[in-house]
N, C-alpha and C positions, 0 to 999 in steps of 0.2 A: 848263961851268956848266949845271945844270937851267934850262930855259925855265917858265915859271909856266903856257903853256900846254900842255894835255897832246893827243896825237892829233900828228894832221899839219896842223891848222889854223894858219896863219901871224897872223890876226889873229880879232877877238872881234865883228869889224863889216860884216862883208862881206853876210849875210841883210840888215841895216840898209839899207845903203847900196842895195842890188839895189831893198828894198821900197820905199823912199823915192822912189830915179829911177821905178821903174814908175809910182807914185801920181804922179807929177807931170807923168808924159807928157813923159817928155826919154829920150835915145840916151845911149849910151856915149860917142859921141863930144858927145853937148852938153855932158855932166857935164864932160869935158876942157874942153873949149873954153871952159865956164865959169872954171874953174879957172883955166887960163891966161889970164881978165883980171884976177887976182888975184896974176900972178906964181907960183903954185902949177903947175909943170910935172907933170901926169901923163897919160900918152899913153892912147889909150881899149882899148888892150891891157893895161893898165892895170889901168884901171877893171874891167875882165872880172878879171884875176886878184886884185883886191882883194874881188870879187863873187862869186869859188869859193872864197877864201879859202886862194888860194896864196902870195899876197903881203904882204908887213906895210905896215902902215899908219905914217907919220907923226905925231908932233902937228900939224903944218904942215896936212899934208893933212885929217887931223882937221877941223882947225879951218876947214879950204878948205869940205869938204862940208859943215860945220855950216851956212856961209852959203848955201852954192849950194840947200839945200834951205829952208833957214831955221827950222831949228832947234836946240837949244840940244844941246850934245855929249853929254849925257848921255843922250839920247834912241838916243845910238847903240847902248848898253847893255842897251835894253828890250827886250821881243819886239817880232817882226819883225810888220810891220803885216798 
């Protein structure tokens, strides 16, 4: 099956999510450890390969960083700040 995205990019939100933790002054490992009081297990090795965009992303997890940074999903889609 064609994947919808093209390159070697695994997901369409990893710049997002990198520029998001920067601007709010959290670690890779806090974006976890956040995550994980939400029941959303993702390790902060993780977090680094959803941030080079080796890894795919969840709706779960989606919706995990929408809260941890507090903003609305769609925001994941915009350019990166």
């Amino acid at each position: 099956m064609a994947r919808i995205i093209d390159g070697k990019a695994m997901n369409m939100v990893g710049d997002k999510v990198k520029a998001l933790r920067l601007a709010n002054g959290m670690s890779q490992q806090a974006v976890s450890n956040k995550l994980e009081t939400m029941a959303i297990y993702v390790c902060r090795g993780s977090i680094s390969r959803i941030e080079d965009k080796t890894r795919t992303v969840t709706d779960i997890e989606l919706y995990g960083l929408a809260q941890v940074f507090g903003v609305p999903i769609e925001d994941f889609f915009g350019k990166p700040e």
